[in-house]
Structures are given as structure tokens and as C-alpha cells.
N, C-alpha and C positions, 0 to 999 in steps of 0.2 A: 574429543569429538562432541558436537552441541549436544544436547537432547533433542527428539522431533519435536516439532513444533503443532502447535492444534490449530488450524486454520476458521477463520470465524470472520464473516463482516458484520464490522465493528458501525452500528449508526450515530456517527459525529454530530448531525446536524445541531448546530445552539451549542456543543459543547466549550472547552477549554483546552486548548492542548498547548503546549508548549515546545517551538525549536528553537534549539542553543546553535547558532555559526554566523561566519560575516559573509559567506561567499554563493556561487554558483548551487551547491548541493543545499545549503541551506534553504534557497529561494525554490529548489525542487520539492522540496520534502514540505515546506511550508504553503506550497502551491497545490500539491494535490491533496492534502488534509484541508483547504480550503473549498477545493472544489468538490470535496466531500462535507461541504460546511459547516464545517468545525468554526471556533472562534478561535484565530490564531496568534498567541502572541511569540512574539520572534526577538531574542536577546541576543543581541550584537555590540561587543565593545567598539568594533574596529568595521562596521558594514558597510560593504559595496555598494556603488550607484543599486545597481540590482536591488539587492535587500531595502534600501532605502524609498523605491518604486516602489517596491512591491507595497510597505508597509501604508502606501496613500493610499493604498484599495480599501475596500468597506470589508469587514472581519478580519483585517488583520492592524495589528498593534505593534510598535516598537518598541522595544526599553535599549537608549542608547547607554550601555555598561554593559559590565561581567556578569556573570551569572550569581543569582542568590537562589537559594535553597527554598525561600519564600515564594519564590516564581513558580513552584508545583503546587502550591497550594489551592485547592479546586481545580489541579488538572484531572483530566482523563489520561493521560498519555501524556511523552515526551521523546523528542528525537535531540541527538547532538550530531550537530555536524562538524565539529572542532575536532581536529586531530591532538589535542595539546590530552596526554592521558590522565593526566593529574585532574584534571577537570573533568572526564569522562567517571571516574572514580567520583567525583563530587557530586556529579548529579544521579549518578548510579545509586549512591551511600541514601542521596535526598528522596530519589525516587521510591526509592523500598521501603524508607520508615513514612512513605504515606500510600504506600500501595497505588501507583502508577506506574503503569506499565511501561518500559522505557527501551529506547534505540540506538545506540551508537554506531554509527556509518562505519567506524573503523576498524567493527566489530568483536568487541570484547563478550569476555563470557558472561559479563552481566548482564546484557541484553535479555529485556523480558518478552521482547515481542522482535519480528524481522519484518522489512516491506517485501511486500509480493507485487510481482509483473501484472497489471490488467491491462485484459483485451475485452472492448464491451462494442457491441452490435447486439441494433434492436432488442434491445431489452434484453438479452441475457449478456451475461457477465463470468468471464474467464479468467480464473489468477493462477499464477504462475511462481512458484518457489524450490530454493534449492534449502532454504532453512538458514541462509544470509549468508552460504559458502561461497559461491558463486554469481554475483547478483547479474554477470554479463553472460550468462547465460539464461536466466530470466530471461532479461531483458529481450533476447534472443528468439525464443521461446513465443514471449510474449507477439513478437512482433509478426513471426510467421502464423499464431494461432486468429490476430486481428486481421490478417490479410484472408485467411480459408473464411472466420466469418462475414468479412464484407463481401467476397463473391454470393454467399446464401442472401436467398428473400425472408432472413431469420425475425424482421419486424412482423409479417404479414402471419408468417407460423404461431410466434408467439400471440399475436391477436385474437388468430384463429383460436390456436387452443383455449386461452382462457376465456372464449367464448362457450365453447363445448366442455369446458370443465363447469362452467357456470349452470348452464344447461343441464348435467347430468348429475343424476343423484350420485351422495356422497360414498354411497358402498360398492358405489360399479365404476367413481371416480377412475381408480387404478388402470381396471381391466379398458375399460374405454381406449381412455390417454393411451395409454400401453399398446395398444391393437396399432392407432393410429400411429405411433414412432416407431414402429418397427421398423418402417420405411427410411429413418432416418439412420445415414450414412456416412461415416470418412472415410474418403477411397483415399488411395496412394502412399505414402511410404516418405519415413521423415531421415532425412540422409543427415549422417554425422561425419564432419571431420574428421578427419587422421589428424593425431597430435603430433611433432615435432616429437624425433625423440633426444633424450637428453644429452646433453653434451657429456662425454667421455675426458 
């Protein structure tokens, strides 16, 4: 079983990171670490139209080849999206002797870090993890947690408060804020599936 995981967000913006795949997940993984503007460079020996798009956008970079070990050098992070293990092991091996934090989608136990589900409305932001057991439950998760906040007027709350946090001194900060969320609510009740049971 993994270890827990410590949840933390991570400020990308200008940095370096690195994903190894030719395909669809590659183009995922290397899309949202962009839209956290990261500077993405993306290694693909064999890359899809997709990957091939993607990398004419601004912050991100191709290297048409296999992966080298050189390619972490001044990263922050790195994700693989290749299922080939021998190579998940390679940039695993790469990853640790320079201390970057690293992901493999097909989730081996080297994995130093996992992606988490986000849900963001008006300015707060909701993540969503099972610790990269389960990522279609996330997923899941996530999608019903985005739909409860875009019913809320959660822009206008959060405006408000960090208006009245600004306003009020920083030793009655707590007690204020606090007085005023008490109000805030999740009504109703989160219905779980019945599993299929196993075949006999």
C-alpha cells in the first residue's frame, strides 16, 4: 500500500518540468502543468498530431526522441506517461539522483508525487485525491464538487470576505471571519454506488 501522500500547491509559474509520452495523457498532463504556467518541455519519440499541436503553443517545447536523463536537469517535477516500465524505472532512477519529484501515470511505487482532481469557482479551489489509487474516482469526485460550487455566488463571498479581512484587525481576523461562515452550508448527502459483486 502507497504511503499518504502530503497535499501542497505547488507555484509552477516560469518553472521547468518535464513529460515523457507520445499520446492523449501526455497532452493532458502537459496541459494542465501549463495552465499552471509551468515551462513545459514534453519528450516524445513517436508524438501524436496532438502532442505535436500542443508543443506550437507558447511555454511549451518538444524534444523529438527518447528520453535522456539530461532532460531533468533544472526540473521541478516530471510526469511519464509511457507505459513501457523499463523507462518509468529510468526516469524514476533519473529523477531521485537530482531530487525531482516525479509521476508515473501507471503508477509504480516510485512515484514521488500523484495528480489531484481540481474543482475551482471564484476563486477558491478544491482538490480531490485518492493518493493515485483510484484516479476515476477523483475524477468523479471532482466533477460533482465543481458543479455544488458553480451553483454558489462563491466569487462575490470571496470578495466580500477579503474585504472584511482587510478591514479588520489582525487579532479579531479569526473571530470575525468565523462569526460570518458560520452561515456557510453543504446541505444534502453524497450517494455512493453499489459495486458489482465478484464473479464466483
Amino acid at each position: 500500500m502507497r504511503p499518504e501522500a502530503f497535499p501542497v500547491g505547488l507555484v509552477l509559474h516560469g518553472r521547468r518540468v518535464v513529460v515523457v509520452g507520445n499520446g492523449e495523457e501526455a497532452v493532458l498532463r502537459a496541459r494542465t502543468l501549463g495552465d499552471a504556467g509551468a515551462s513545459v518541455l514534453v519528450v516524445a519519440d513517436r508524438p501524436s498530431r496532438e502532442v505535436q499541436r500542443l508543443a506550437e503553443a507558447p511555454g511549451f517545447t518538444l524534444a523529438l526522441r527518447p528520453f535522456e536523463a539530461a532532460d531533468l536537469d533544472g526540473a521541478w517535477l516530471a510526469v511519464s506517461t509511457d507505459p513501457d516500465a523499463p523507462l518509468t524505472e529510468r526516469i524514476a532512477d533519473a529523477a531521485e539522483a537530482r531530487q525531482v519529484f516525479y509521476c508515473a501515470v501507471d503508477g509504480t511505487k516510485r512515484s514521488t508525487f500523484s495528480h489531484v482532481a481540481i474543482a475551482r469557482s471564484g476563486g477558491v479551489t478544491l482538490t480531490v485525491s485518492t493518493n493515485g489509487r483510484v484516479p476515476a474516482l477523483a475524477r468523479r469526485l471532482r466533477e460533482e464538487l465543481a458543479r455544488v460550487l458553480a451553483e454558489a455566488p462563491l466569487g462575490d463571498l470571496v470578495e466580500g470576505l477579503t474585504e472584511l479581512r482587510m478591514r479588520t484587525p489582525s487579532a479579531l481576523r479569526r473571530k470575525v471571519l468565523g462569526d460570518v461562515l458560520e452561515g456557510l452550508r453543504l446541505t444534502g448527502r453524497l450517494e455512493v454506488p453499489k459495486l458489482p459483486e465478484p464473479e464466483r
